[in-house]
C-alpha positions as CSV (number, residue, x, y, z in Angstrom):
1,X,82.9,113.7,-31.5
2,X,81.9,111.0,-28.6
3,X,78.5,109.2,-29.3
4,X,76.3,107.4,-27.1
5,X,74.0,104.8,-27.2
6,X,72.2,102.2,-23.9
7,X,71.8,99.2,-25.3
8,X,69.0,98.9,-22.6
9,X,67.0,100.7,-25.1
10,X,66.2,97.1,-26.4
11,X,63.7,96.7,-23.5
12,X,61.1,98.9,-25.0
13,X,60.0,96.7,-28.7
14,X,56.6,96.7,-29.2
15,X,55.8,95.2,-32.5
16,X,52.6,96.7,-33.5
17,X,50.6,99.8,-33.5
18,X,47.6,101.3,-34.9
19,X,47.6,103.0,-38.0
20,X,43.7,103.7,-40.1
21,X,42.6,101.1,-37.3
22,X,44.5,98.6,-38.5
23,X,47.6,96.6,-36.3
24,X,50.3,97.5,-38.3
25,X,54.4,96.7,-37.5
26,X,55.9,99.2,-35.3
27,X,58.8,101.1,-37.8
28,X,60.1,102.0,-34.1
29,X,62.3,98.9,-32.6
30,X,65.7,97.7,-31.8
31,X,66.3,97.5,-35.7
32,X,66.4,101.3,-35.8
33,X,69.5,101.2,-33.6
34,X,71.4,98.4,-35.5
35,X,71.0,100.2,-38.4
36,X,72.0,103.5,-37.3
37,X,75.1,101.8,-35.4
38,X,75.9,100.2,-38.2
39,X,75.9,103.5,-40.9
40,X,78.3,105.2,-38.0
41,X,80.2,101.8,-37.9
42,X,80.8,102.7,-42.1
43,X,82.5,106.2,-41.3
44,X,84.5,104.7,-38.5
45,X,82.2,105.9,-35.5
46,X,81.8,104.0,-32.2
47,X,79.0,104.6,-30.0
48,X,79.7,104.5,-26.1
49,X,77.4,103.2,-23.5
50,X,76.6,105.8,-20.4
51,X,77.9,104.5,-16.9
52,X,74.0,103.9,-15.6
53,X,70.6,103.8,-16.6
54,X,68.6,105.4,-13.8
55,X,69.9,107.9,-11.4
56,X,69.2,110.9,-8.5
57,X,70.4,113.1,-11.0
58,X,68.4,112.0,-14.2
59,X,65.1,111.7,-12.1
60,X,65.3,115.6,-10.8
61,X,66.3,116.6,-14.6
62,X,63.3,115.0,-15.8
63,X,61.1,116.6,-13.4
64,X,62.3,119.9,-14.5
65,X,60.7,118.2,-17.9
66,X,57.9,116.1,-17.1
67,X,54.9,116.1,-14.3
68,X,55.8,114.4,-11.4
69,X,52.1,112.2,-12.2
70,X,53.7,111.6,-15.6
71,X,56.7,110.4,-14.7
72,X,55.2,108.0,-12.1
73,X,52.6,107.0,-14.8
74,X,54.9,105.6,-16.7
75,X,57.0,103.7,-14.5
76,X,53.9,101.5,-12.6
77,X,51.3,101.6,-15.4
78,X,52.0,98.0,-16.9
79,X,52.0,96.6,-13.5
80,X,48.4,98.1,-12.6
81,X,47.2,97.6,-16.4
82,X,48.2,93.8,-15.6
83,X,46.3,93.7,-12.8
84,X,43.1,93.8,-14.5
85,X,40.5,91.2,-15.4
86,X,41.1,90.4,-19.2
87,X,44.2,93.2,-19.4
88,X,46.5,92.7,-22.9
89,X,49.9,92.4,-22.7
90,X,50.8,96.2,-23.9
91,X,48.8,98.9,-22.3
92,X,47.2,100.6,-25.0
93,X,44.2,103.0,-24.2
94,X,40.5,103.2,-25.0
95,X,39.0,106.1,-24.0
96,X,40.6,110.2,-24.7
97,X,40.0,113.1,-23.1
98,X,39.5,114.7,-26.2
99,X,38.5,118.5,-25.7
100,X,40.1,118.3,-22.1
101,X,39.3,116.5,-19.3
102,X,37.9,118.4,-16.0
103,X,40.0,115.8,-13.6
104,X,42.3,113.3,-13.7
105,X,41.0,109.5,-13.4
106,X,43.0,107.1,-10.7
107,X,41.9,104.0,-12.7
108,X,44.9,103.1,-14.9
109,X,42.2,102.9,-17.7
110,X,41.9,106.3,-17.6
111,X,45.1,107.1,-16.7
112,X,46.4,105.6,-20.0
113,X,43.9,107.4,-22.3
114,X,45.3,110.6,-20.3
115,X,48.8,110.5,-20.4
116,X,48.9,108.0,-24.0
117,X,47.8,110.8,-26.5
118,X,48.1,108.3,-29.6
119,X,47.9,104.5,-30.5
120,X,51.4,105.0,-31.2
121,X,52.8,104.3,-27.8
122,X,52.1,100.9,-26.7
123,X,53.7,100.3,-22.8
124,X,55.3,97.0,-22.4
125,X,56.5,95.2,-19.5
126,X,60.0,96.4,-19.8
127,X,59.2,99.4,-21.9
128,X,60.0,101.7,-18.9
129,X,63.7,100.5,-18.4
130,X,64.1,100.8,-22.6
131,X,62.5,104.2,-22.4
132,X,64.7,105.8,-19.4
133,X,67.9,104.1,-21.1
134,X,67.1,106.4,-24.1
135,X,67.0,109.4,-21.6
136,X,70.0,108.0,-20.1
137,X,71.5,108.3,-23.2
138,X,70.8,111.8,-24.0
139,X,71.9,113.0,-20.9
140,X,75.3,111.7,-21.3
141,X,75.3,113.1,-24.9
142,X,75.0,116.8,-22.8
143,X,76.7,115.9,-19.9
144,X,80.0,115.2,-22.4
145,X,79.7,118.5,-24.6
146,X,79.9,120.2,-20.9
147,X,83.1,118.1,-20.1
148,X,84.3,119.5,-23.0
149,X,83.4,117.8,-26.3
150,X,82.5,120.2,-28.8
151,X,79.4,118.1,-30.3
152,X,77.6,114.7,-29.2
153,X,75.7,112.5,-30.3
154,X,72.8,110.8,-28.8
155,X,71.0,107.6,-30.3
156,X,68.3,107.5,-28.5
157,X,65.1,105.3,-29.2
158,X,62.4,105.4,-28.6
159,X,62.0,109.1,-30.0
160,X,61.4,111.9,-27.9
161,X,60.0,115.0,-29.5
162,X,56.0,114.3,-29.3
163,X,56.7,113.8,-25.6
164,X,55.0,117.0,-23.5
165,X,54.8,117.3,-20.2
166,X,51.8,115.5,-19.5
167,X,51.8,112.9,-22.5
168,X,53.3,110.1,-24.7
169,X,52.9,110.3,-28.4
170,X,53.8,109.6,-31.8
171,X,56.3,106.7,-30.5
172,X,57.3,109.2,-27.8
173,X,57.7,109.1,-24.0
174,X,60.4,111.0,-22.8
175,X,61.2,113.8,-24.3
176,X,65.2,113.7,-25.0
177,X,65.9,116.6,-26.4
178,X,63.9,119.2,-23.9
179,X,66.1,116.9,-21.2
180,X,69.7,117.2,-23.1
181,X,68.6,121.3,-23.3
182,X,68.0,121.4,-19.3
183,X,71.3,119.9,-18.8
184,X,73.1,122.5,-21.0
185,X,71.0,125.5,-19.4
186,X,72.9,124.2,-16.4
187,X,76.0,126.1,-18.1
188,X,74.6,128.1,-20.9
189,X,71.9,131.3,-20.4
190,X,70.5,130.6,-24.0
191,X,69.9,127.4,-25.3
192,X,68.2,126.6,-29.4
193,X,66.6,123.3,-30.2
194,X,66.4,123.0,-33.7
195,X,64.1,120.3,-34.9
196,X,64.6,119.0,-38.2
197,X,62.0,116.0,-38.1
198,X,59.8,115.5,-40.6
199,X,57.2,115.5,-38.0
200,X,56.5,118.8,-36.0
201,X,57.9,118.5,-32.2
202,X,54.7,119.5,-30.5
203,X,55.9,117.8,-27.3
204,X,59.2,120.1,-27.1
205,X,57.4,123.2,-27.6
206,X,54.6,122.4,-25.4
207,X,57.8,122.1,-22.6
208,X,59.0,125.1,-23.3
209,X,56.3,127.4,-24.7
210,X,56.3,129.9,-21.8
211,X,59.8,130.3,-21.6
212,X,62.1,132.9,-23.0
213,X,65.4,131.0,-22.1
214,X,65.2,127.7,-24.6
215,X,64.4,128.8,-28.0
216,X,62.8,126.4,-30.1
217,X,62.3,126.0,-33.6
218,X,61.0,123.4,-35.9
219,X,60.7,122.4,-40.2
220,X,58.1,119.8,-40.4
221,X,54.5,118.8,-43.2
222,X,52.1,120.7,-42.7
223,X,49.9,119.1,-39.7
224,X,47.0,120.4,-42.0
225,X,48.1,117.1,-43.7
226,X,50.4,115.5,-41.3
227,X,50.9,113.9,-37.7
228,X,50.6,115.4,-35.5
229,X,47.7,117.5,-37.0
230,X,46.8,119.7,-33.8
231,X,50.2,121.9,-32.9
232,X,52.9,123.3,-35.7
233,X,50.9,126.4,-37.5
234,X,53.1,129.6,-38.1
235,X,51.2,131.3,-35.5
236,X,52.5,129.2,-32.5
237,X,55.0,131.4,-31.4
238,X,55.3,130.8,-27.8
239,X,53.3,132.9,-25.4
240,X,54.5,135.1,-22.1
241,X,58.3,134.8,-21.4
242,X,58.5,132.9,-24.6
243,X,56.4,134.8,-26.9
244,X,58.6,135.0,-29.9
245,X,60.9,132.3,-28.9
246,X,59.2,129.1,-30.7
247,X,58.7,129.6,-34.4
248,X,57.3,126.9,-36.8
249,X,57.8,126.7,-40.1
250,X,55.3,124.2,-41.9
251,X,56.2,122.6,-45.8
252,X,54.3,121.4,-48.2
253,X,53.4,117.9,-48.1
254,X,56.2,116.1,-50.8
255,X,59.0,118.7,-50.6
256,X,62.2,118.1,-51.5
257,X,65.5,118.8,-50.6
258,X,65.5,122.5,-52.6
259,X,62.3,123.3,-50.8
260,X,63.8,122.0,-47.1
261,X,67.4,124.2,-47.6
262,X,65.8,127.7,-48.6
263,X,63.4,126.9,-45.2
264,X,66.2,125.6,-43.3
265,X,68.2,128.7,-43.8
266,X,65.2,131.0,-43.2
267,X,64.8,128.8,-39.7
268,X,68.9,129.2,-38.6
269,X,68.5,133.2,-39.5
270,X,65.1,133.0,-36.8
271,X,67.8,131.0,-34.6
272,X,70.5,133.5,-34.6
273,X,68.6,136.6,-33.9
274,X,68.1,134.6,-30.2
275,X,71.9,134.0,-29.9
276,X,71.9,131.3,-28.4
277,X,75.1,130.1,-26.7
278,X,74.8,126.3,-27.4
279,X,72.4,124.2,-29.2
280,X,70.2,121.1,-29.3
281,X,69.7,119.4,-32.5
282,X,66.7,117.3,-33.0
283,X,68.2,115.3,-35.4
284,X,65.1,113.3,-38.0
285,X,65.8,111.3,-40.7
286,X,62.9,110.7,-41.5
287,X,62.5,113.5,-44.3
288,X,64.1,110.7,-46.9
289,X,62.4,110.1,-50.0
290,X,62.1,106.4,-48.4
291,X,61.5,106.4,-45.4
292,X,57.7,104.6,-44.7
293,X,56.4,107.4,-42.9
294,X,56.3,109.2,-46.1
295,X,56.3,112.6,-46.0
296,X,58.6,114.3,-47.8
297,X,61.5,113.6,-50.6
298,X,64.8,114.4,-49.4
299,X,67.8,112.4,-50.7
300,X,70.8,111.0,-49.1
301,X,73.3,114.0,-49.8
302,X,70.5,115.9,-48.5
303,X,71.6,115.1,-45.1
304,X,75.4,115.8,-45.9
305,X,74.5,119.1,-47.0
306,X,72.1,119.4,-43.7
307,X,75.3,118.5,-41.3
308,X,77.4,121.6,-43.4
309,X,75.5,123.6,-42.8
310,X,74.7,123.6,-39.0
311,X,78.5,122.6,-38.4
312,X,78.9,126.0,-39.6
313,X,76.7,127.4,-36.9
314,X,79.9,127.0,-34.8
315,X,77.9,126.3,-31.2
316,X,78.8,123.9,-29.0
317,X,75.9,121.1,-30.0
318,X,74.4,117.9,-28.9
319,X,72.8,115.9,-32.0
320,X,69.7,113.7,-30.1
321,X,68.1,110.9,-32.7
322,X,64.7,111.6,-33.1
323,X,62.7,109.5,-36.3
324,X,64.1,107.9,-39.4
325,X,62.7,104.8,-39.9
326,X,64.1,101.1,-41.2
327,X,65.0,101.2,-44.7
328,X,68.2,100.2,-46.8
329,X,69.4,104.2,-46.4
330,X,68.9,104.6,-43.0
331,X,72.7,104.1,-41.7
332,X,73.6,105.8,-44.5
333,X,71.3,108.6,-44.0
334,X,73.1,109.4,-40.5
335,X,76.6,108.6,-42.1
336,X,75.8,111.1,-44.7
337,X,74.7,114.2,-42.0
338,X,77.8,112.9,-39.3
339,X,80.4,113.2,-42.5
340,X,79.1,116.5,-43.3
341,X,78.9,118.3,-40.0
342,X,82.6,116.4,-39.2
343,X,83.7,117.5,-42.7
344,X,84.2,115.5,-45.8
């Protein structure tokens, strides 16, 4: 297995964000990384750095992903958010379109209340170059399974799964995982993302929701109870072209690792009646009993038993970091899932 990681992802380390109204530290920073480097450093993994950061190639890959006022939204808002009188440092927004907006602002104030659907996605003055690192990243994660590797790994942060076309949320901007399945629909007709967050991917089915060719799947809480609250009900099942090919299956606030397995293997049996020829794992650990975003009860062998299973899916597979958050079972967490799907 080769695995990847930019240590340009750095750049992007806001330290707060806004949780009940209250400035609260970020759980999403460079310490993420050092502890999931260090859990593969445990089992005897290396991570490898891609060649570049920013390229032709990534650019038009992401624009099969992301709006083309999204993409340059992200890359000049600090600079214009700097610009004016009595700006902060991060460009956080004030104002939502909430209900849907009838056109799109040209001041960067409303710009980032457009395109910055949370308070979770602070921009900073480098945040662009750590953001597009983690893109970077991904890409070479499915640029190697098509050179031949089997399965990759991606570490990628910041996250990528709340990311939608149009939007930043939920300590998303870029949405990896949609972007390591475009590279692999390069080669493969059928492609499956299969999300295993704790959190719903709202921002990779919104990509992909009116199309037949990526199927995507996702075990999340309930957003009755749980971020992101507006997209994961059972009855989101894609709509035109892809009208049966995104299927949610919400938990129960709390569940455990009995409760996650029976609805993991109802979600691979959804998977395989698609047949898809290669697969995108969006790969949370943020399920553990643990971790601070607290929302479900899953246990270290948990993950082990997670990796088994999906290494027995047999498909060639790219594995893209989505959450898990700092705690003292983090590394261990990934080692766990890695030493599974490799085999014990």
């Amino acid at each position: 297995m080769k695995l990847f990681y930019h240590p340009d992802q750095e750049r992007h380390a806001p330290k707060t964000f806004l949780v009940r109204g209250q400035p609260t530290p970020s759980p999403e920073g460079p310490v993420r990384a050092e502890l999931l480097a260090g859990g593969l450093a445990t089992v005897g993994l290396s991570l490898t750095a891609p060649t570049e950061v920013d390229s032709p190639t990534l650019r038009s890959r992401l624009a099969q992903v992301h709006t083309p006022r999204y993409l340059a939204f992200l890359e000049t808002i600090h600079e214009r958010w700097r610009e004016l009188p009595g700006a902060s440092e991060l460009v956080s927004p004030n104002v939502h379109p909430c209900g849907g907006g009838h056109h799109y602002p040209r001041h960067p104030v409303g710009q980032a209340g457009w395109h910055l659907h949370d308070m979770a996605c602070p921009v900073g003055a480098d945040s662009f170059t750590g953001i597009l690192a983690s893109a970077a990243t991904a890409q070479a994660a499915a640029e190697a399974l098509l050179g031949g590797h089997g399965t990759t790994y991606a570490l990628c942060r910041p996250p990528g799964h709340h990311a939608g076309p149009d939007r930043a949320g939920g300590f998303c901007f870029l949405n990896n995982s949609a972007l390591a399945a475009t590279v692999l629909r390069e080669h493969f007709s059928r492609v499956a993302i299969l999300d295993v967050d704790l959190h719903h991917g709202n921002g990779t089915q919104d990509i992909f929701y009116y199309r037949g060719d990526v199927w995507t799947g996702s075990l999340h809480v309930d957003p009755a109870d749980f971020y992101p609250f507006f997209w994961g009900g059972v009855n989101e099942e894609g709509m035109g072209e892809g009208l049966g090919a995104n299927v949610n299956l919400p938990l129960p606030l709390g569940s455990d690792g009995l409760v996650f397995h029976e609805a993991l293997d109802a979600l691979i049996h959804r998977m395989e009646a698609f047949r898809p020829e290669a697969m995108v794992v969006a790969l949370g650990l943020d399920a553990h009993r643990d971790d601070p975003l607290a929302g479900m009860a899953l246990e270290t062998a948990d993950f082990r038993a997670i990796g088994r299973r999906l290494a027995k899916l047999s498909l060639p597979t790219v594995l893209v970091q989505e959450g898990g958050y700092p705690t003292e079972h983090l590394g261990e967490n990934l080692a766990a899932f890695l030493t599974g799907y490799i085999g014990d």
